[in-house]
C-alpha positions as CSV (number, residue, x, y, z in Angstrom):
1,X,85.7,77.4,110.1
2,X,89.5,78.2,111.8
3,X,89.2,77.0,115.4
4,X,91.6,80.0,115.5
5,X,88.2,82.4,114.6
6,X,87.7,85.0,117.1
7,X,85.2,84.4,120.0
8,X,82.2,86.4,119.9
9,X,83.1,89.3,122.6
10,X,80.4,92.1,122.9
11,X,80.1,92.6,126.4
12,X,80.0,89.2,127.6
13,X,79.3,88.7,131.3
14,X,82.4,88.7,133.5
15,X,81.9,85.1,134.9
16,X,83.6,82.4,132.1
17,X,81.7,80.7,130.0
18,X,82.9,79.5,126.2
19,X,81.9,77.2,124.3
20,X,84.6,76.2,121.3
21,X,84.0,74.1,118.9
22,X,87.3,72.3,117.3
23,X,88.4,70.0,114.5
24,X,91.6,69.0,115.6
25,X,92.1,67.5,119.1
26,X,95.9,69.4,119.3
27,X,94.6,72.8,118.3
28,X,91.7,72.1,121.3
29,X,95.0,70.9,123.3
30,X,96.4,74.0,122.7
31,X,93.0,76.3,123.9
32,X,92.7,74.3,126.6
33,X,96.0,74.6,128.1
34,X,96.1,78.3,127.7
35,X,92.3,78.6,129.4
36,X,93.2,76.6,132.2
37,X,96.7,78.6,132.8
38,X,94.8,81.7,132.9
39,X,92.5,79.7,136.3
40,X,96.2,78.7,137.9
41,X,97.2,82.6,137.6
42,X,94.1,83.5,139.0
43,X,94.5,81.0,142.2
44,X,91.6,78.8,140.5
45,X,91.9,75.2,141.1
46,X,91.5,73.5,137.1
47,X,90.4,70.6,136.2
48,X,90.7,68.8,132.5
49,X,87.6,66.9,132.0
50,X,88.9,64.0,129.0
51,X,86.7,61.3,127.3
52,X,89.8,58.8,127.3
53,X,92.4,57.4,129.4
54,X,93.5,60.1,132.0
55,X,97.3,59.2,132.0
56,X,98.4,60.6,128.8
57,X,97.0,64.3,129.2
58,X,98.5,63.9,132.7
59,X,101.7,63.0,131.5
60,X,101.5,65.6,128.7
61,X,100.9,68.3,130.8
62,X,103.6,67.3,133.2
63,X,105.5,68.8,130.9
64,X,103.6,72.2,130.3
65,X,105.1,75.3,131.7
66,X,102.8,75.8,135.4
67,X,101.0,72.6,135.4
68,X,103.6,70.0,136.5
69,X,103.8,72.0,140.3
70,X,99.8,72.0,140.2
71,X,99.2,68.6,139.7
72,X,101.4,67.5,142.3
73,X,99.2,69.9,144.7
74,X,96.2,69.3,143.5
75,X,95.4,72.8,141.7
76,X,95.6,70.7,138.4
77,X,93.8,67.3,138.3
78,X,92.6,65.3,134.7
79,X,89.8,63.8,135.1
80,X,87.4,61.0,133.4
81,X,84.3,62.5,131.7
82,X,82.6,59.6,133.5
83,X,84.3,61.4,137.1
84,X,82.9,64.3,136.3
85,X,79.7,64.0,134.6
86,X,78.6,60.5,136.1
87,X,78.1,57.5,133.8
88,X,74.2,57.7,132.9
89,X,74.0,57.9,129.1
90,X,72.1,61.6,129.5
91,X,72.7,64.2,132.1
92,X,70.5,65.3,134.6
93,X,70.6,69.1,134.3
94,X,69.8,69.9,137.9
95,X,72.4,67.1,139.8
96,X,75.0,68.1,137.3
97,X,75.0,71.8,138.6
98,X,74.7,70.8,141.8
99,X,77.8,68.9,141.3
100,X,80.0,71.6,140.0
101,X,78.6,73.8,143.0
102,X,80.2,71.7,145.3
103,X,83.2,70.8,144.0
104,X,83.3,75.0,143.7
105,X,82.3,75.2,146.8
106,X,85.1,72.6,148.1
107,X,88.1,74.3,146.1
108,X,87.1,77.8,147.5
109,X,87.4,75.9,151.4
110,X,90.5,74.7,150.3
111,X,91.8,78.1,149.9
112,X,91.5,78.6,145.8
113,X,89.5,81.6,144.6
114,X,86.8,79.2,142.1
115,X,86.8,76.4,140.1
116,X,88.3,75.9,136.4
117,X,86.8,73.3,134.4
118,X,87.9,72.7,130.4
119,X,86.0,69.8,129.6
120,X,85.7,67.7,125.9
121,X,82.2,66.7,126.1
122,X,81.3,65.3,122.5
123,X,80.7,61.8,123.9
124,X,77.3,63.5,126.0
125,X,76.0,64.9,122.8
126,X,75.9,62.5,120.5
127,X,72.2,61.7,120.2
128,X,69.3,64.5,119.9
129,X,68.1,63.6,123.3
130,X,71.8,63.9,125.1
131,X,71.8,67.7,123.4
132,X,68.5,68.5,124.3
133,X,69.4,67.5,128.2
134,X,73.3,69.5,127.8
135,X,71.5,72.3,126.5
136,X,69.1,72.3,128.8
137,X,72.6,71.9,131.9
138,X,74.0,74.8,130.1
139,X,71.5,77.4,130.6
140,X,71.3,76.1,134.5
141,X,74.9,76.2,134.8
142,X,74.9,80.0,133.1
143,X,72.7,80.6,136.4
144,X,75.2,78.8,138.7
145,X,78.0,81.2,137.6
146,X,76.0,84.6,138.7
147,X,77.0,83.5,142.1
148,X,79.5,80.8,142.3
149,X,83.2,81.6,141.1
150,X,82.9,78.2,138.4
151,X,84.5,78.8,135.0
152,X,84.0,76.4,131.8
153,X,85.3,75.3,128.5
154,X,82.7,73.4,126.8
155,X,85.0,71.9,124.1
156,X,82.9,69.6,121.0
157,X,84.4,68.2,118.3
158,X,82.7,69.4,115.4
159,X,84.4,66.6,112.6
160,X,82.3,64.0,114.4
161,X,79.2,66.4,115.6
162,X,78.8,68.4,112.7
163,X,78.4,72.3,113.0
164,X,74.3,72.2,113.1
165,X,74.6,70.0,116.9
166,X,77.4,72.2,118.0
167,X,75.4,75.3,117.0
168,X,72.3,73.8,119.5
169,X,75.1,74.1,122.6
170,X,77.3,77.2,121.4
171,X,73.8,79.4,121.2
172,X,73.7,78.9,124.9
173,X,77.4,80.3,126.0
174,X,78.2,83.9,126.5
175,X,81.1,83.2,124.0
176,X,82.0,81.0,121.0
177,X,84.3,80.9,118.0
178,X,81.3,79.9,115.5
179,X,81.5,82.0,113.0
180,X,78.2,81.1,111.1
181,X,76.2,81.5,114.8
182,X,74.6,84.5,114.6
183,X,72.9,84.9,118.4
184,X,73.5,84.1,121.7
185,X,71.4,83.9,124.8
186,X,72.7,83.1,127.9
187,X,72.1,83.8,131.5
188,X,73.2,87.1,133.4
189,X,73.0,88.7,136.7
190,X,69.4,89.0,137.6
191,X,69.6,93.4,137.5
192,X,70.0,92.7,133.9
193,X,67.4,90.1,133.7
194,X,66.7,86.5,133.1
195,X,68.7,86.1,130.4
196,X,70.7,88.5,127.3
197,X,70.0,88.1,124.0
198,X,73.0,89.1,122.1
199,X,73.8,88.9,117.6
200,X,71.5,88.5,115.1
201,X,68.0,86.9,114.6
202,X,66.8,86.4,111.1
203,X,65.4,84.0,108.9
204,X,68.5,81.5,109.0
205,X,67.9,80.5,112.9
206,X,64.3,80.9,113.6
207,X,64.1,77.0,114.2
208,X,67.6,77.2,116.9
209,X,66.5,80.3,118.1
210,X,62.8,78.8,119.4
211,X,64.4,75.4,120.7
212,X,67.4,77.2,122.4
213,X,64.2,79.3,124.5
214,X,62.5,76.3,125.0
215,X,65.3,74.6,126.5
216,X,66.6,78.1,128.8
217,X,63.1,77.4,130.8
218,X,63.3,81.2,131.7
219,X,61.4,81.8,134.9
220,X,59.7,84.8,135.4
221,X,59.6,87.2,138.1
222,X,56.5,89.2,138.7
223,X,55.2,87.6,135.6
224,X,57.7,89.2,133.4
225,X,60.8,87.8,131.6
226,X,63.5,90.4,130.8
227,X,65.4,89.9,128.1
228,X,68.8,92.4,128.1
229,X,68.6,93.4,124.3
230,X,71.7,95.8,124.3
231,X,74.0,93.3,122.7
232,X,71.2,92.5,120.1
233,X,72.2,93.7,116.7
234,X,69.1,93.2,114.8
235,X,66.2,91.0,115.2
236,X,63.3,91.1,112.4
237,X,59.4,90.8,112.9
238,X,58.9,87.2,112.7
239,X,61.6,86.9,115.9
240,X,59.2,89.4,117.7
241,X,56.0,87.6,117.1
242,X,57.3,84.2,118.1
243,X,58.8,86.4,121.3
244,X,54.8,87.1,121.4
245,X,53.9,83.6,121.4
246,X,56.2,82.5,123.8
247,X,55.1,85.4,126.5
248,X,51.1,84.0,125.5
249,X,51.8,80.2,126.0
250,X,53.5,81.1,129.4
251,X,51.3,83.6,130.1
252,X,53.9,86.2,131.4
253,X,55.1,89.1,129.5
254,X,58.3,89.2,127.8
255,X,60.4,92.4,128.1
256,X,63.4,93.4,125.5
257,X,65.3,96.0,127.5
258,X,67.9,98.3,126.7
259,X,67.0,97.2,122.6
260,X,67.6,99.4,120.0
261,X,64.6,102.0,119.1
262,X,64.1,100.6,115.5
263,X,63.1,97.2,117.4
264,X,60.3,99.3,119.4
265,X,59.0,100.9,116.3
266,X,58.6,97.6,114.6
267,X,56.9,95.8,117.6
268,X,54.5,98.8,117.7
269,X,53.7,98.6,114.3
270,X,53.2,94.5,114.4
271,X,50.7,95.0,118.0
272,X,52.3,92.5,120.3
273,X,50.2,92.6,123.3
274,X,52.9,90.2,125.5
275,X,56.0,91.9,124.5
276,X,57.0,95.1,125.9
277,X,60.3,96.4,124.5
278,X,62.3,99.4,126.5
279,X,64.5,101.4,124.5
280,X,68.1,101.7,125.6
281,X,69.0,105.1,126.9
């Protein structure tokens, strides 16, 4: 799969969030670079978040077009995956947000307009139980951005992760340039729900699709859990019944709004007593 692919695009939220996946480190260079120039246009401070020494991306982007001003100021900085993620060998989800909210917090007082992070993070995914804790921080840090201005390229390489781990991650991000990732569900602004559930579910990610909800922790509000369906393309009945079973184990009731009118004619027809699907208008 190109690097070069398209990222998924159908109405993504309008905070930043992309996950990209890469087989060469210049072609992630490259994407990374342009993502962060983008934050410097938009008065973001940006940071580049590297596994390795700091000095040579720092001295390779002194000679960048825009960066070598910004990192003499400070609106550029590289930084050590240990800086920025601390050294334990898995994250804690919750002090990692917490961490990005106040370094936002701090640029905004220093008179930027948010925070741009583009950080290579295969080193914090090796193992199942590192992915299970990322996932897990990228769903909380999906939240963060409905009210902090914090931006993110969450950059793996797939030559040494393999597509099947990146896939765990990229399922969580508004965007990604997976081709062979068929759904997405990711965090949006509470009117619109808990969460959206954007692509394709079918027969090839059952098994991602039920960890990637287990690890979004959804919480409800007035014992429901809305789901924004209008980016879902098609979903068939075995995704609806384990929607089912995940309302009944949580006992709350699971609501696909805005979803297309065939998906409320098939969960009538299959008698889901926790799932309540509202047709988009």
């Amino acid at each position: 799969m190109s690097e070069r692919s398209a990222v998924l695009t159908d109405q993504p939220p309008r905070y930043g969030h992309l996950c990209w996946a890469y087989d060469d480190p210049a072609g992630f260079m490259t994407h990374a670079v342009e993502f962060l120039r983008a934050g410097l246009a938009a008065g973001e401070r940006v940071w580049f978040v590297v596994s390795g020494p700091t000095e040579p991306i720092r001295d390779h982007l002194l000679g960048v077009r825009n960066f070598a001003d910004a990192l003499l100021t400070g609106a550029a900085q590289v930084r050590s995956l240990d800086g920025a993620y601390g050294r334990t060998a898995v994250i804690d989800p919750a002090s990692q947000v917490a961490a990005y909210r106040r370094a936002t917090r701090e640029a905004v007082a220093a008179g930027y307009t948010g925070l741009r992070v583009a950080a290579d993070a295969t080193e914090l995914v090796r193992t199942a139980a590192q992915r299970d804790a990322f996932a897990r921080y990228e769903q909380r840090v999906n939240e963060m951005m409905r009210t902090d201005p914090f931006r993110a390229m969450c950059a793996y390489d797939r030559s040494q992760l393999g597509e099947p781990a990146v896939a765990e991650l990229a399922c969580l991000h508004p965007e990604h340039n997976l081709g062979q990732l068929l759904f997405r569900l990711y965090a949006v602004p509470l009117r619109q729900g808990q969460a959206a559930l954007a692509g394709e579910l079918d027969p090839s990610n059952h098994d991602l699709f039920r960890t990637a909800l287990d690890r979004a922790d959804l919480q409800p509000v007035d014992d429901e859990l809305v789901l924004d369906a209008d980016g879902l393309r098609f979903l068939d009945h075995r995704a609806l019944i384990h929607l089912n079973e995940y309302a009944r184990d949580r006992q709350v009731t699971v609501v696909l709004r805005a979803a297309r009118s065939g998906v409320a004619r098939l969960a009538a027809l299959l008698d889901l007593p926790d799932l309540r699907v509202e047709v988009a208008r």
